[in-house]
C-alpha positions in Angstrom: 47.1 -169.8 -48.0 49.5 -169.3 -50.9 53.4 -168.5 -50.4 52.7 -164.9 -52.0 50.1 -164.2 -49.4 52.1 -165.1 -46.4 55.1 -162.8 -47.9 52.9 -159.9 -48.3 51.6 -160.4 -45.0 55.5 -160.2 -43.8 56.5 -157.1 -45.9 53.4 -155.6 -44.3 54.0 -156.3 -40.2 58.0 -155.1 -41.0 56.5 -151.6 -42.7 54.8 -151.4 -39.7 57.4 -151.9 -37.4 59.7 -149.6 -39.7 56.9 -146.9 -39.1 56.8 -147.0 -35.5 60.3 -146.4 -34.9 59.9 -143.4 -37.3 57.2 -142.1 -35.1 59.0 -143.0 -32.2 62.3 -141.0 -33.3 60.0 -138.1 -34.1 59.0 -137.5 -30.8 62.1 -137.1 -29.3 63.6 -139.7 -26.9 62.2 -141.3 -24.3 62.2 -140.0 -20.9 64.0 -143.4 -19.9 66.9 -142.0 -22.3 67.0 -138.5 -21.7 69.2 -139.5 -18.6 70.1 -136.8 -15.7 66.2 -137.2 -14.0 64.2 -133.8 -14.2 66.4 -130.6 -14.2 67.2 -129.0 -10.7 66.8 -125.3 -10.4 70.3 -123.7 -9.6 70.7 -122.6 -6.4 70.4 -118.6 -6.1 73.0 -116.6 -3.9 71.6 -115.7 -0.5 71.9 -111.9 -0.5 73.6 -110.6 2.3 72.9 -107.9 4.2 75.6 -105.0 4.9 74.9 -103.0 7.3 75.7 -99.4 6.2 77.4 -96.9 9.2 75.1 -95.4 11.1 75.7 -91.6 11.3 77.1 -90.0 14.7 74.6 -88.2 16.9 76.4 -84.9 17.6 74.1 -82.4 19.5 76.3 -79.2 18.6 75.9 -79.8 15.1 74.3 -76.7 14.1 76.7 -74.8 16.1 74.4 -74.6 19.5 72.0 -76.3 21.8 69.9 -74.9 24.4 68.5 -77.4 27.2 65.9 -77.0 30.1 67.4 -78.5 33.5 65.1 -78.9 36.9 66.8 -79.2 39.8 64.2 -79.4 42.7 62.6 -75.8 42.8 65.1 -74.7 40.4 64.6 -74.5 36.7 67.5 -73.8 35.1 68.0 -73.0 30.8 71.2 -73.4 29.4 72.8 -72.7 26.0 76.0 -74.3 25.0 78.1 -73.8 21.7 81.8 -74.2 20.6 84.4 -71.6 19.1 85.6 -74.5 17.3 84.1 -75.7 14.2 82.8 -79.0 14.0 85.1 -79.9 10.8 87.6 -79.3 13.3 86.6 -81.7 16.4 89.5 -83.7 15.6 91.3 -86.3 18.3 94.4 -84.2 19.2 92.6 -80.8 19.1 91.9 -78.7 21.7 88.4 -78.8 22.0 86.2 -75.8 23.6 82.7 -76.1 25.1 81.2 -72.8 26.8 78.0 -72.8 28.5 75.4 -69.6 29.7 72.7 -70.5 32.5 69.8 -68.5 34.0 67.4 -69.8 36.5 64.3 -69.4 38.3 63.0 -70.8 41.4 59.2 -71.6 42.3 57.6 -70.2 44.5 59.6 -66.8 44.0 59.6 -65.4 47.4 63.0 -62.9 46.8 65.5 -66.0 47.5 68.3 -66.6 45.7 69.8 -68.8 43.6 73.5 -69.6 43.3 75.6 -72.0 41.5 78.1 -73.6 43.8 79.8 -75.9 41.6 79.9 -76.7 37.8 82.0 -79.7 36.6 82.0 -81.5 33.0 83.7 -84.7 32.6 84.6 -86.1 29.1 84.1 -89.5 27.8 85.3 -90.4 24.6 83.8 -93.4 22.7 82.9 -95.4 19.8 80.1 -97.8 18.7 82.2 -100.9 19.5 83.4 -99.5 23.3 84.1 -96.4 26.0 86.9 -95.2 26.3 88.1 -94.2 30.1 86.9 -90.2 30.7 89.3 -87.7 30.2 90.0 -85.7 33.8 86.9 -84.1 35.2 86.7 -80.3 35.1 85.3 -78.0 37.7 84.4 -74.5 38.5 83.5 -74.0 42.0 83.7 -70.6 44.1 82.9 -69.9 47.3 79.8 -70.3 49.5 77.3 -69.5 48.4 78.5 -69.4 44.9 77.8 -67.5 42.0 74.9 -65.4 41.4 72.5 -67.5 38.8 69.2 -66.1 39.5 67.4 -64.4 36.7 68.3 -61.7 35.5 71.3 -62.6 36.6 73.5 -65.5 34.7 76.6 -68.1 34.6 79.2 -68.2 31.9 82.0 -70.5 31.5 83.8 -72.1 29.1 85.5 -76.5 29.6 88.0 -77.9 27.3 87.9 -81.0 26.0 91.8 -82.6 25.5 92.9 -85.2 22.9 90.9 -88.4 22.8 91.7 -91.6 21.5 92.1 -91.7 17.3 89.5 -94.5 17.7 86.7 -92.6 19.3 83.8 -91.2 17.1 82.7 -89.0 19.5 82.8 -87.9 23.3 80.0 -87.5 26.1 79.8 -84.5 27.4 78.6 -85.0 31.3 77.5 -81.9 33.3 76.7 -81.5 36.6 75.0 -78.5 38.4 75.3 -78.0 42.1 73.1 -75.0 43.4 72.3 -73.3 46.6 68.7 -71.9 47.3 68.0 -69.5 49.9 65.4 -71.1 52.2 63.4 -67.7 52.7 65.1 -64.2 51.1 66.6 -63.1 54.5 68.0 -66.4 55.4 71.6 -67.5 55.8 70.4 -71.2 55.3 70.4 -73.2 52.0 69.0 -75.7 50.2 71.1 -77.9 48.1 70.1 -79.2 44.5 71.7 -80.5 41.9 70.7 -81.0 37.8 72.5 -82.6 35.1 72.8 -82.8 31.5 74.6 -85.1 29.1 76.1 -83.5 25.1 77.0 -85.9 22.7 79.5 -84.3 19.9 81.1 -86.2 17.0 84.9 -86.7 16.8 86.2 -85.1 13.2 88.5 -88.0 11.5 87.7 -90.0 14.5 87.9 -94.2 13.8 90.6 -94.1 11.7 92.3 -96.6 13.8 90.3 -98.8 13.8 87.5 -99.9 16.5 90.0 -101.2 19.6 89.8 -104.1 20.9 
């Protein structure tokens, strides 16, 4: 083999290598020098949940409620309302519930149906706690009481004092004693109680904060 054969065969195997590092470099680098591994996705913030206020029952809030109490043979229907707007159930107001009953009894034989005792004690509260009740309220006359037997009816109007400036709202808790002529001649009675539970949102109420 001649000396001008052997150098072509050289200049050949260097084009070569020439071109393969051309091809090489066109492809981008290597994954062994791209460095850093395969991406990681960035971590995404958790979203966290706020939990919104949850409105305040209030059962006067169109001005009135009317509830159906049973108290043994007794079924009793009271409405109850307040001269004071609700925009105006604030903590240090003054804050008047009045209440009319009617009742009848079953079986009507003529008796009679009287209401001993009324009494409405207020607790204020918030979502957090209770707040110790306000002092109780009672009307009470006596025996046998008042006259609550349809047509005839019971009117009478509680006040609810200042509550706490945490409390949202107070529970309004009423009990209703009654006295039921055993037959309508009779000048013996049978005892029996209903009660009832309002709940009516605090104007302003919170603003201090839940307690602790």
């Amino acid at each position: 083999m001649g000396l001008a054969t052997r150098r072509g065969r050289l200049i050949g195997a260097a084009a070569l290598l020439v071109a393969g590092a051309f091809a090489l470099a066109g492809c981008g680098a290597p994954p062994w020098a791209q460095g850093g591994g395969p991406a990681t996705a960035s971590a995404s913030p958790t979203p966290t949940a706020s939990s919104a206020p949850q409105p305040v029952r209030n059962d006067l809030s169109s001005g009135s409620t009317q509830r159906p109490l049973t108290a043994g043979a007794v079924s009793a229907t009271v409405d109850y309302w307040s001269t004071l707007s609700m925009d105006r159930w604030t903590p240090t107001a003054l804050k008047p519930v009045s209440l009319s009953m009617m009742t009848t009894v079953s079986p009507d034989d003529g008796q009679k149906v009287y209401l001993q005792r009324a009494t409405m004690t207020a607790v204020p509260g918030n979502a957090a706690q209770s707040f110790s009740p306000l002092a109780a309220q009672t009307d009470q006359t006596d025996a046998p009481g008042y006259l609550v037997l349809s047509p005839y009816s019971y009117s009478q109007t509680f006040n609810v004092g200042e509550v706490p400036a945490e409390a949202t709202f107070v529970t309004l808790q009423f009990t209703f004693e009654f006295l039921v002529q055993t037959t309508p001649t009779s000048n013996e009675f049978a005892k029996q109680t209903a009660s009832d539970t309002l709940t009516v949102a605090i104007a302003g109420g919170g603003e201090a904060g839940s307690g602790g």
